[in-house]
C-alpha positions as CSV (number, residue, x, y, z in Angstrom):
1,X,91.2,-0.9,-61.1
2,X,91.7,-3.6,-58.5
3,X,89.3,-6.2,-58.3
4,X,89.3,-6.5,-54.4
5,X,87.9,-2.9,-54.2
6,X,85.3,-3.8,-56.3
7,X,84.3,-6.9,-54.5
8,X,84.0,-5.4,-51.2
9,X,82.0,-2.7,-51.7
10,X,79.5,-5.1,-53.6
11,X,79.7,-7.7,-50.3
12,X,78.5,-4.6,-47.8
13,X,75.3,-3.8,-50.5
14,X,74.4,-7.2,-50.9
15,X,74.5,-7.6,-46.8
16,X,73.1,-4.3,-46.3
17,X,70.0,-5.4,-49.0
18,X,69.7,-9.0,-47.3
19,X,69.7,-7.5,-43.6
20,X,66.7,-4.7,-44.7
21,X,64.7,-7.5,-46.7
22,X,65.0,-9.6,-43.7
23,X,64.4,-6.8,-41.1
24,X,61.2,-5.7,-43.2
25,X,59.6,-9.2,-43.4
26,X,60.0,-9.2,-39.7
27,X,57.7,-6.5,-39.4
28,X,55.7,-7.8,-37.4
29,X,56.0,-11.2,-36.6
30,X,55.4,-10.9,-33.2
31,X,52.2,-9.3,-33.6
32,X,48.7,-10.1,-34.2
33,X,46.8,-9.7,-37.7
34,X,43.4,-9.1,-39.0
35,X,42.9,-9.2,-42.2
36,X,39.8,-9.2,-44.4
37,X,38.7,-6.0,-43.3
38,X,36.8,-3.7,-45.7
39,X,40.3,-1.7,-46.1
40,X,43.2,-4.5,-45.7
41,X,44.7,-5.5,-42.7
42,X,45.7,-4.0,-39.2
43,X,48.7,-5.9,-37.1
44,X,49.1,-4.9,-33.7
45,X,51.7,-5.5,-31.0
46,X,54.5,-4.0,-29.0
47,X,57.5,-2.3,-30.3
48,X,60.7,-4.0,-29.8
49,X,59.1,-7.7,-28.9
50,X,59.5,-9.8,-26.4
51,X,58.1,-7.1,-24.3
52,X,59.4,-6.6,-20.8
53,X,57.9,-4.8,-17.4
54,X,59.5,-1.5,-16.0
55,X,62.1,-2.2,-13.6
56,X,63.8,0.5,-12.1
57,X,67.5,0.6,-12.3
58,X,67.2,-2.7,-14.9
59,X,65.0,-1.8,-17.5
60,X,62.8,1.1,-19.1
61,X,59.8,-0.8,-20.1
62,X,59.0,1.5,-22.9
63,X,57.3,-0.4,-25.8
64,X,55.0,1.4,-27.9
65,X,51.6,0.2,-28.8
66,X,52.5,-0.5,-32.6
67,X,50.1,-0.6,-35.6
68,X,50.5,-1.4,-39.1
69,X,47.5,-0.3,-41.8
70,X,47.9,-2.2,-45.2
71,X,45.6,-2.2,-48.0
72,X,44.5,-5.2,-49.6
73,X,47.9,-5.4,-51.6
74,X,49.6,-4.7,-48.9
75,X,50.5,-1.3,-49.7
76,X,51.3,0.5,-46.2
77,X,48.2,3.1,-45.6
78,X,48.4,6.9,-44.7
79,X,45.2,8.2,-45.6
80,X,44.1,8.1,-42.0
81,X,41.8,10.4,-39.9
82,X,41.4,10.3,-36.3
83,X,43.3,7.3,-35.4
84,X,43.1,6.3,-32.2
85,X,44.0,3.7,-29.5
86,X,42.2,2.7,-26.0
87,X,44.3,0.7,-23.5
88,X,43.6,-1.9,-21.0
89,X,45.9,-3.4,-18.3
90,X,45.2,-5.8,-16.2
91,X,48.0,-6.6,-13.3
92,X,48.0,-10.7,-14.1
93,X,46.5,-13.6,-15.5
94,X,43.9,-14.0,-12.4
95,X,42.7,-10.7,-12.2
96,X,41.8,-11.1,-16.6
97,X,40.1,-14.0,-15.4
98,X,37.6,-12.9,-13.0
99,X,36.7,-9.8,-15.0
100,X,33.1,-9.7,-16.6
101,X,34.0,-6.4,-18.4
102,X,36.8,-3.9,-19.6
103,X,35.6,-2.0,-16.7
104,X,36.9,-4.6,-14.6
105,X,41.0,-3.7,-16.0
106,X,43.4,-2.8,-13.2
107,X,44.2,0.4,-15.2
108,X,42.6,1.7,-18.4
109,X,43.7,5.0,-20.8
110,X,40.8,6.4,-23.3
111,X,41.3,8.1,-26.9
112,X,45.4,7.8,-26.8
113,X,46.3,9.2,-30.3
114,X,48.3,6.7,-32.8
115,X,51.4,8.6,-34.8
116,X,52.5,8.0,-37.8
117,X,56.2,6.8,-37.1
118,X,58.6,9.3,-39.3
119,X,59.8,7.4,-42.4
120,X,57.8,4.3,-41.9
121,X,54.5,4.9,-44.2
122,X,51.6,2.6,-42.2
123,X,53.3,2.3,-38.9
124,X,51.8,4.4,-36.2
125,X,52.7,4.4,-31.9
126,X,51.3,5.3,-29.3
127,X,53.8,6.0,-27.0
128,X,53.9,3.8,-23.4
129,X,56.2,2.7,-20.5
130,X,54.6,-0.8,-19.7
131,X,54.2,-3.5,-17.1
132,X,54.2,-7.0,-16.8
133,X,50.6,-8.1,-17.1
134,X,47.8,-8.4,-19.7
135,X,47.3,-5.8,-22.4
136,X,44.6,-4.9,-24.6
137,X,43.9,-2.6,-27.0
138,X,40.9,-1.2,-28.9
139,X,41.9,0.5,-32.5
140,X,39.7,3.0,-34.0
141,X,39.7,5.9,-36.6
142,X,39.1,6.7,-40.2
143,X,41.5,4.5,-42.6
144,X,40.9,4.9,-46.0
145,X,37.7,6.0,-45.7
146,X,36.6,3.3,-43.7
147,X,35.5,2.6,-40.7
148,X,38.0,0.6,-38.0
149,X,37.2,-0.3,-34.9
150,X,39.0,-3.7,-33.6
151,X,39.9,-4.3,-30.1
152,X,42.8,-7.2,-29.5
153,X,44.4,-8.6,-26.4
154,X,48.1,-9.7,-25.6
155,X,47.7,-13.8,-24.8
156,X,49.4,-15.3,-21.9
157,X,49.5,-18.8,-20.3
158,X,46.9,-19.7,-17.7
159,X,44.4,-17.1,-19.1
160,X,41.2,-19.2,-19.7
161,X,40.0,-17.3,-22.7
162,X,42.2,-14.8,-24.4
163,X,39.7,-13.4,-26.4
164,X,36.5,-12.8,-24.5
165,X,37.3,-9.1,-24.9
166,X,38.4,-9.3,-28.5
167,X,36.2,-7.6,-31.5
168,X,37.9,-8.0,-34.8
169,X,35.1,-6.2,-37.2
170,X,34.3,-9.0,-39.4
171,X,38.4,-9.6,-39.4
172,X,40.3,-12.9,-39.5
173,X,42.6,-13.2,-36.6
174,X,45.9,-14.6,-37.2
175,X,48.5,-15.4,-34.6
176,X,48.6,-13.9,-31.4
177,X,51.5,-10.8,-29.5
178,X,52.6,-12.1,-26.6
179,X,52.0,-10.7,-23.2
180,X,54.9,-8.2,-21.4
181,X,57.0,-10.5,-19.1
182,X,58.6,-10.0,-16.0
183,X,62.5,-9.2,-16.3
184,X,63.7,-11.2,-14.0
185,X,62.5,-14.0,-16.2
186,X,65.9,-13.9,-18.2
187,X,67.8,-12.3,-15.9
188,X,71.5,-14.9,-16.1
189,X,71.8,-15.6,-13.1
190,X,68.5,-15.7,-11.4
191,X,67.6,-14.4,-8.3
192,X,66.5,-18.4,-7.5
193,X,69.9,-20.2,-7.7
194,X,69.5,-23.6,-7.9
């Protein structure tokens, strides 16, 4: 048999094996982590980061509230019951500042359900069209028969204290997800020509 027929199909599975090893440690390194929980870890973000704001005509916006549940070994989790996810938006960086309380958000959405995402064990969305702005999000359920109930924000710059409004269970916080940004920040060229 030809050699060259060989070698080709053997370069596409070895590409093919290096992309999805890649893609999979990429997981979710635009999200933040807590680990040291009584079941594992819990990382939480946006699908498809850098997140942008709805724009009509330019851009959807949709970008799921993502969650990844890993056990200790960092197994992917799917014993679950009752997962859950409150959200919190608030409109910019000043209006995050002056609040006292969660109350305080610019819009808020109680006891959204978290779904498992078909053929991804551990990954769960909650499915959203988002703005630009502050977001925050309080995790809760049954995971392994454990109790969860965390609550994370989005970081920004300018916002005095990114985690005033953060409960992480006991957790270790690692990293931080960025904040959805305004379209028009990458747009090529801008609006402002200079």
């Amino acid at each position: 048999m030809n050699k060259k027929r060989l070698f080709i199909p053997a370069v596409i599975a070895a590409i093919a094996i290096g992309t999805l090893g890649y893609v999979g440690s990429q997981e979710a390194d635009a999200h933040q982590r807590i680990t040291g929980l009584s079941f594992g870890t819990i990382i939480i973000g946006h699908d498809n980061e850098p997140a942008f704001g709805h724009e009509k005509g330019v851009w959807l916006g949709k970008h799921n509230t993502e969650v990844f549940l890993r056990d200790a070994d960092n197994n992917p989790i799917i014993d679950i019951e009752g997962l859950k996810v409150d959200k919190y938006y608030f409109k910019n960086v000043k209006k995050y500042n002056k609040a006292d309380d969660l109350s305080d958000a610019t819009a808020i959405s109680l006891g959204n359900d978290l779904n498992q995402v078909f053929g991804e064990s551990g990954t769960y969305h909650s499915e959203q069209v988002i703005q630009s702005g502050i977001y925050g999000y309080r995790v809760y359920g049954d995971v392994n028969d454990h109790a969860l109930d965390v609550t994370l924000f989005c970081a920004a710059d300018g916002m005095n204290d990114p985690t005033k409004f953060e409960d992480t269970d006991d957790g270790e916080p690692l990293r931080e997800f960025g904040c959805p940004r305004d379209i028009d920040d990458i747009k090529f060229p801008s609006k402002n020509k200079k």
